[in-house]
N, C-alpha and C positions, 0 to 999 in steps of 0.2 A: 475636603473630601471630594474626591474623584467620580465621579458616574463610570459604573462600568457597560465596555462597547456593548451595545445591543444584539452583535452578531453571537456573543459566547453566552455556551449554554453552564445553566450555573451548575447542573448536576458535577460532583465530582470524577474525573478523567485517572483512566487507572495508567499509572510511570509508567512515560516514555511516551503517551498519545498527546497528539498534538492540537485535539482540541475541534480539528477542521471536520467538515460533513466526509462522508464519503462519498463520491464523485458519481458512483456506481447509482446510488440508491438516493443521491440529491434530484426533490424532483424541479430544479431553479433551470432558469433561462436554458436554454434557447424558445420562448421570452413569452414564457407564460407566467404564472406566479413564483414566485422565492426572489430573494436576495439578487442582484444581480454581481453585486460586490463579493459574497460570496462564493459564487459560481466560478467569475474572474478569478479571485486569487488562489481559491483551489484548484484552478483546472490546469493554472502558468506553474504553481509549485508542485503538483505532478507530473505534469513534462520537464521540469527543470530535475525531480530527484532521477528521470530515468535519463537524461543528456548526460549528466555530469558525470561520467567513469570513465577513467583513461582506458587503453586498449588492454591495457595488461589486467588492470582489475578484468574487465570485462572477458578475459579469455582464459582467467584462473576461477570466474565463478562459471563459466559456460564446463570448462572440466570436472569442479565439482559437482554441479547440477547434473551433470552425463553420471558422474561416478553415483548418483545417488538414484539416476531415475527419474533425475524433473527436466523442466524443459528452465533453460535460463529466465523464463520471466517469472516460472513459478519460484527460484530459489530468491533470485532479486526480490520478489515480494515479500518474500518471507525476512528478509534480512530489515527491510524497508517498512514492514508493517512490527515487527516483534523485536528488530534491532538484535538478532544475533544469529551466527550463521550455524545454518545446518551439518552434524554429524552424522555419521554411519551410525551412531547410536540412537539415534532420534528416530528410532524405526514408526512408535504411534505416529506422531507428528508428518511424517513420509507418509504412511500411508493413506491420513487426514486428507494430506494434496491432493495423493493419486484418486481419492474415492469422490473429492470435491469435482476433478476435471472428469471424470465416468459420471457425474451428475449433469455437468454443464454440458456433454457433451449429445444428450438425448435428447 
């Protein structure tokens, strides 16, 4: 029998989450309490999901994202956080964005 890593939390992960903190709301290193290991590999595999797109992905989601009203990191996020890309039908979910960024923004 295996010991499971100390870093994963045992609540169950709803398909397709990967299990890691959010980056956003980790309150870990820069280097006061939490994980340090944690912090590290989360913070290399979110610069590594936004590196890795060739030009052309990167300039078919920046038209979409126009065509719909987000800015490219909010469609990337979207894509990257829920794993599927946004429609002109997804009008709730568009406006979710748009009402998210009118919060951050004040």
């Amino acid at each position: 029998m295996t010991a499971r890593p100390a870093f994963r939390n045992s609540r169950k992960k709803a398909i397709g989450h990967n299990g890691g903190p959010a980056l956003d709301d980790y309150p870990g290193p820069p280097w006061g309490k939490g994980d340090a290991y944690l912090f590290l590999h989360w913070k290399r595999a979110h610069r590594e999901a936004w590196r890795k797109v060739s030009p052309d992905v990167m300039r078919l989601r920046m038209d979409k994202a126009d065509r719909l009203g987000l800015t490219y990191e909010e469609y990337t996020l979207e894509i990257l956080e829920r794993g599927r890309h946004l429609q002109v039908e997804d009008t709730e979910r568009i406006a979710e964005i748009k009402a998210a960024r009118r919060r951050r923004r004040r």
